[in-house]
C-alpha positions in Angstrom: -4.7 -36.9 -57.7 -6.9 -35.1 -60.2 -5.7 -36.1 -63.8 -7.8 -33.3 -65.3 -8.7 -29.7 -64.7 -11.8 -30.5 -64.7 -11.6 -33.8 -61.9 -9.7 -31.0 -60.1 -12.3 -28.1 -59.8 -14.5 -31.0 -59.2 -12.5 -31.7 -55.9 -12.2 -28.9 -54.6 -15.9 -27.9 -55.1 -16.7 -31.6 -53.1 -14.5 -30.6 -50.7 -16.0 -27.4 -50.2 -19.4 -28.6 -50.1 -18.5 -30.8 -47.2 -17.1 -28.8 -45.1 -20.3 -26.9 -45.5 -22.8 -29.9 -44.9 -20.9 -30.6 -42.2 -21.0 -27.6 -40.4 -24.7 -27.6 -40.8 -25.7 -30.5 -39.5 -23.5 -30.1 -36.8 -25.3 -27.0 -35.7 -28.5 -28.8 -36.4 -27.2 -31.4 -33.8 -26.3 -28.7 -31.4 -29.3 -26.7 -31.6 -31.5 -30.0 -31.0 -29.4 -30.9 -28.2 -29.6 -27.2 -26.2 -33.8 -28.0 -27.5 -33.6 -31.4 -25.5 -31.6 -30.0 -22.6 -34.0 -27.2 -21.8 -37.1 -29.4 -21.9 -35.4 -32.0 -19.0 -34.4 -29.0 -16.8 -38.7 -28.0 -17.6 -37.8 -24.4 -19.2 -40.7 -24.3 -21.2 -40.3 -20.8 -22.3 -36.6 -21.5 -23.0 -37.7 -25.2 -25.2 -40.4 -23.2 -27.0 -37.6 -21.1 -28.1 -35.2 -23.2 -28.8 -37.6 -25.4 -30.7 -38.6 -22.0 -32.9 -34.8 -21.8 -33.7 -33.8 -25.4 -34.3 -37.3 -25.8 -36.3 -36.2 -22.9 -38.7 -32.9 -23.7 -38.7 -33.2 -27.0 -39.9 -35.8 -25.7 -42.3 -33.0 -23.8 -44.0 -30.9 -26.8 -44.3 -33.1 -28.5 -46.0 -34.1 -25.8 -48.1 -30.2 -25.4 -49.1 -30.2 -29.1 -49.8 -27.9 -30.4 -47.1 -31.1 -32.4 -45.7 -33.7 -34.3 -47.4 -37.2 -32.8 -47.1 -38.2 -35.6 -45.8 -35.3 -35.8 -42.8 -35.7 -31.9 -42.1 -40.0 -33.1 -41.7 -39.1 -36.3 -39.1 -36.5 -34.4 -37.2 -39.0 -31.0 -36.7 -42.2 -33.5 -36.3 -40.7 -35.1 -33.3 -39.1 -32.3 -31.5 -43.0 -30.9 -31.9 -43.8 -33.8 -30.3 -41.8 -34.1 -27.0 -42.2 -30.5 -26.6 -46.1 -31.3 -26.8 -45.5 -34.3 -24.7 -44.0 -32.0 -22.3 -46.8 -29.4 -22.2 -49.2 -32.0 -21.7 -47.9 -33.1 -18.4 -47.1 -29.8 -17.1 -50.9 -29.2 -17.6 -52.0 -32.3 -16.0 -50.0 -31.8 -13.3 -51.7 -28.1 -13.1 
């Protein structure tokens, strides 16, 4: 326990904060996961979607500071990437 009122305030406001990262990158998870689902069932209208929410989504995150810049770049770069990977072989297969 908190020996000062200070430590104490300092506890709860941790405490806070993670219940907030984590819900964030929980939904991060969940919207890159509905992303990934749609682009093996070949939605591409749904993935492009999907990938316009989870981009800006996880944009925000990282903007709030629960993500690194840097992590909020990777993650976006290679959902852009398999949802390119994707459109390329629809269109060869055209």
């Amino acid at each position: 326990m908190p020996q000062h009122k200070s430590a104490a305030k300092a506890l709860r406001q941790s405490e806070k904060r993670r219940l907030r990262n984590r819900a964030i990158k929980t939904r991060v998870k969940t919207l890159t996961k509905r992303f990934l689902k749609s682009l093996e069932e070949g939605d591409l209208s749904k993935a492009e979607a999907y990938f316009k929410e989870a981009q800006s989504y996880i944009q925000k995150a990282a903007s709030k500071g629960t993500l690194h810049w840097r992590t909020a770049a990777r993650k976006i770069s290679r959902l852009a990437q398999k949802l390119n990977a994707h459109k390329q072989t629809l269109s060869a297969q055209a």
